[in-house]
N, C-alpha and C positions, 0 to 999 in steps of 0.2 A: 500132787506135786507142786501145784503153784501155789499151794495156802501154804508149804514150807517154805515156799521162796518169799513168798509174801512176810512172813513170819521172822526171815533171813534178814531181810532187809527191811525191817518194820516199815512196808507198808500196808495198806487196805483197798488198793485197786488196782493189782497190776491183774486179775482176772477179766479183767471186760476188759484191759488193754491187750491180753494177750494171746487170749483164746481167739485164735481166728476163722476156725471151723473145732467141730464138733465132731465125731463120729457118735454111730447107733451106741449105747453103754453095753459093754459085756456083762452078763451076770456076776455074780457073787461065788457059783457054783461053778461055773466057767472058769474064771480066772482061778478057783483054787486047784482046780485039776489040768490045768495048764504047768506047763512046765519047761517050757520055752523059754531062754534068755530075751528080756527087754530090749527093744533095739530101738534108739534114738537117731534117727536120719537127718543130718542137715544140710542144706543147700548152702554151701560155702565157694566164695569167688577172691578171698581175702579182701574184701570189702569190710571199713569200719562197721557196716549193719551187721552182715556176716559173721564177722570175727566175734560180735555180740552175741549175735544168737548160737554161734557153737561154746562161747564161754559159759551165756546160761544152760545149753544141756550141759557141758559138763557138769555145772555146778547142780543142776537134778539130779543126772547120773549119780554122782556122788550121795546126793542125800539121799535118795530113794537106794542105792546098796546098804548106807548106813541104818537105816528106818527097818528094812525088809531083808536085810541079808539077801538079795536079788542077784541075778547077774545080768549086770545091765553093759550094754554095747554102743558105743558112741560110733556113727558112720558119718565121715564126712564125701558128699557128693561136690563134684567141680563137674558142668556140663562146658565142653566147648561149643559153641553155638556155628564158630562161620570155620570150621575146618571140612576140608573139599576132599573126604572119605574117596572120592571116583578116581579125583588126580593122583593123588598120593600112590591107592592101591594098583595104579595104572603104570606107575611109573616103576614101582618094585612088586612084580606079580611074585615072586621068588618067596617076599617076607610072610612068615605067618602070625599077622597081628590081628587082633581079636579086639575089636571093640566092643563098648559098654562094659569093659573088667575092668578089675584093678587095677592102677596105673602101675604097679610093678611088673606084669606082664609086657608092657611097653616097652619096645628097648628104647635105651639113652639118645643113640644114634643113628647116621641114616649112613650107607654107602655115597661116596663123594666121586666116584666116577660115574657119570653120568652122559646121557646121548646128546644134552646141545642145555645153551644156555639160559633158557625159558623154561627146562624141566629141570635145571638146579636150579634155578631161584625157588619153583614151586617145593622142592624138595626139603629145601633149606629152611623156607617160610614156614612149612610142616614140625621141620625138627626144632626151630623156634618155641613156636607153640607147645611141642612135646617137655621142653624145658621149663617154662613157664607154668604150666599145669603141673608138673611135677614138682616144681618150687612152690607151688601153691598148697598142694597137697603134703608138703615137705610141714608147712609153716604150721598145717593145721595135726601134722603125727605130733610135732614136738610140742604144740599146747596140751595136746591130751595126755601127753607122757609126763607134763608137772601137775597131773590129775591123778597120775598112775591109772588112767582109767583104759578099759580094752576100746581098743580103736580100729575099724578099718577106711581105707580111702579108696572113693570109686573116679575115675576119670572115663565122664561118658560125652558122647558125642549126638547133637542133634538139640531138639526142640528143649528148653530149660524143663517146662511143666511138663512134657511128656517124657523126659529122663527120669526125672523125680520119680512118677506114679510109677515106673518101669520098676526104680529100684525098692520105692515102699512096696511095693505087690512082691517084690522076688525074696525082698527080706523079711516080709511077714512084720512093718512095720508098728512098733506101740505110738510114736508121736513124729510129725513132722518140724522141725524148728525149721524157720526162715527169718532174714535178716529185716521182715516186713513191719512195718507197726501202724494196718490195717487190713481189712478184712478185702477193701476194693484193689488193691493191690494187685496191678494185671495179671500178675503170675498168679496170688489166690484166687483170680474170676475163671482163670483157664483151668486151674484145680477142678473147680466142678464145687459143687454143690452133695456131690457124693461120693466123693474123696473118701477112702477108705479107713484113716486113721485122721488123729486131732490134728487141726495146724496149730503152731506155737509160733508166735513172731515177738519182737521186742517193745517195750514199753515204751509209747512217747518220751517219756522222763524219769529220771530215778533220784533225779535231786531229791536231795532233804529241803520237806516244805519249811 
């Protein structure tokens, strides 16, 4: 997939820039009796790295359908990191919200009657963030849709590297992209070393030498 994108964009070294982990290689025989659609997971925060590294999978996604007649799957992940799962849930025992899903399970909204004015700010500050993460993951359906590529969006809650692994392990992940462009990159160190599928991060540079 990279020696097309290499090929794409005539250059000759975006493989040692991009490849940031490696996974074990599957067979030959393996992959032909596979039959699983391809699924490209990216760590998206709408961050200009970010927003690169989901434009490069699309643009795989893309050529690896066209190349392989494949059905490949573009997921963009958003982790929240500092939202207070305890308070929230503490404050509307009533709502039944499901985290690490899809952020279209989320509702939009929070009820505005509340017991004292310390548990609507906390409430408020929640559905803040609810908004935000949904405009986030709002930003990244409608790139994929000038891709026409299939797309889903996860809005997960907790440690960034341990959402990730959560969701490559639950979707049976072919590649990781991240908005990284190195291997030391504290998120790729908390990956592991045996991280289940390839990391892919972005190119130092893509100028024309």
């Amino acid at each position: 997939m990279l020696m097309r994108l290499q090929d794409a964009i005539n250059r000759d070294d975006l493989i040692e820039q991009m490849l940031l982990h490696c996974n074990p290689i599957t067979s030959s025989a393996e992959q032909a009796q596979s039959t699983k659609p391809i699924n490209f997971i990216v760590g998206y925060n709408s961050s200009p790295n970010s927003h690169t590294a989901l434009d490069i999978s699309l643009l795989i996604a893309h050529q690896t359908r066209l190349a392989t007649k494949s059905h490949v799957i573009v997921q963009a992940v958003y982790v929240l990191e500092e939202y207070q799962t305890n308070d929230f849930f503490d404050v509307l025992p009533t709502q039944d919200f499901k985290t690490s899903e899809s952020f279209e399970q989320i509702p939009a909204y929070c009820p505005i009657s509340l017991p004292s004015k310390n548990v609507q700010t906390t409430v408020l500050t929640q559905t803040n963030k609810f908004a935000q993460a949904e405009r986030i993951l709002w930003q990244a359906r409608c790139l994929a849709d000038e891709w026409q590529s299939y797309f889903k969006a996860h809005l997960r809650f907790g440690c960034v590297a341990d959402e990730l692994e959560k969701v490559v392990a639950s979707e049976t992940a072919t590649v990781l992209f991240l908005g990284c462009k190195s291997a030391n990159h504290p998120i790729v160190q908390q990956l592991g070393s045996h991280f289940p599928c390839a990391i892919i991060g972005i190119p130092t540079s893509i100028d024309e030498e």
